[in-house]
N, C-alpha and C positions, 0 to 999 in steps of 0.2 A: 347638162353637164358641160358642153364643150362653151356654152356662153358663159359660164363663170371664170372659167379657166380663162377666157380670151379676156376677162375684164380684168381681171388681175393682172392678167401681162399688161393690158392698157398701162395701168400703174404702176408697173414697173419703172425702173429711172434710165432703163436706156433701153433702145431699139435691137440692140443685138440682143439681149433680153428676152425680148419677144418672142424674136425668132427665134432663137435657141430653145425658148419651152415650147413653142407650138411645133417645130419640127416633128420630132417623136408623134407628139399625136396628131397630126394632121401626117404625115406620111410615113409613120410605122417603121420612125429610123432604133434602130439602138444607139445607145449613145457615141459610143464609138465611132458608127457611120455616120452621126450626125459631127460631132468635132471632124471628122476626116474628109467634108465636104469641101471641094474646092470651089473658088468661082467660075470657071467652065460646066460645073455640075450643077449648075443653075440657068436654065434658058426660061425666058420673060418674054412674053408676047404682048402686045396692046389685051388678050383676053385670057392668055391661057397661061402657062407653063407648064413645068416637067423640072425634077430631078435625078440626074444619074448617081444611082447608090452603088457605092463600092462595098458589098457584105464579106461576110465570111466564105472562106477558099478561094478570093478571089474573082467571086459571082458578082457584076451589075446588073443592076433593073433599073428603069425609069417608072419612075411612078408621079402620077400629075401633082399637080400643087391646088388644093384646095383655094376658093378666093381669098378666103379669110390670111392665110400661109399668103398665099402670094401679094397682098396687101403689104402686110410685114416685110416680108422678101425686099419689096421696091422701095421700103423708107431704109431697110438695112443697108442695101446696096449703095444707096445716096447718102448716108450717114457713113459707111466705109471707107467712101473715097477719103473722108479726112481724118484717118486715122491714122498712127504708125504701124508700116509692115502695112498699110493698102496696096503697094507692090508687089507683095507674094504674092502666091495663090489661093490660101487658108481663104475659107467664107469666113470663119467666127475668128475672130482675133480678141487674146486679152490686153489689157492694159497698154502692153508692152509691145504690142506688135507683133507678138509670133502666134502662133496656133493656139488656139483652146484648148487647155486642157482636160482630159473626160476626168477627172476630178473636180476642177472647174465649174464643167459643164453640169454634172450630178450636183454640185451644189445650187448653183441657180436653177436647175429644171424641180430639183426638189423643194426649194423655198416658194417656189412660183405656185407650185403643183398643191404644197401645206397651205397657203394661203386662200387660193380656192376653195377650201374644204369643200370641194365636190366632188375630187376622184383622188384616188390614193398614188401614189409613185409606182405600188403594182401595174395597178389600172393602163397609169399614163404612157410607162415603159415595157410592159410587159407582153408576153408571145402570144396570149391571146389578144391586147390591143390591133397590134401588128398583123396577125394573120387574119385580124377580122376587116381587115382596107381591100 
């Protein structure tokens, strides 16, 4: 399952792409927590990382970054710098520079996700995904 998903975001036409669908399921974000990431909530090691998630009530957790997620992660980060709005703090930025929006976001996790036809948007996004990391 997770290797078709990953091959389709390959093919995807941009790197923030990527990330944006692999987030949710390699770290069990909601979409929400995933547009609401900033670049501080992203720590890159030579082998490992971590994500600080900002959930509901105002609860964070770190949760590691899978290799595959943090492959993605390092070309995002390098392809960010040359974007507008790379000087905020937004990780996902649209077009224009500001924050992703979770409508946005739902649209490209969901095209990514139809396209795999290997897990459904339930699957990809959903509380049992999540609970099961």
């Amino acid at each position: 399952m997770s290797a078709g998903l990953q091959d389709v975001a390959k093919r995807a036409p941009r790197t923030v792409n990527n990330a944006l669908a692999l987030t949710p399921f390699y770290a069990g974000t909601r979409i929400t927590e995933t547009v609401g990431l900033d670049i501080d909530d992203v720590a890159l090691s030579a082998h490992r990382g971590s994500l600080r998630i900002h959930g509901k009530g105002d609860q964070t957790r770190q949760v590691p970054i899978h290799p595959p997620l943090r492959a993605v992660f390092t070309g995002w980060l390098s392809e960010r710098a040359d974007w507008p709005g790379a000087e905020g703090p937004a990780l996902f930025l649209n077009q224009q520079g500001s924050r992703l929006s979770t409508a946005g976001a739902h649209t490209t996790i969901t095209t990514i996700a139809a396209a795999a036809d290997l897990v459904t948007v339930a699957e990809l996004l959903g509380h049992t995904r999540r609970r099961s990391l």
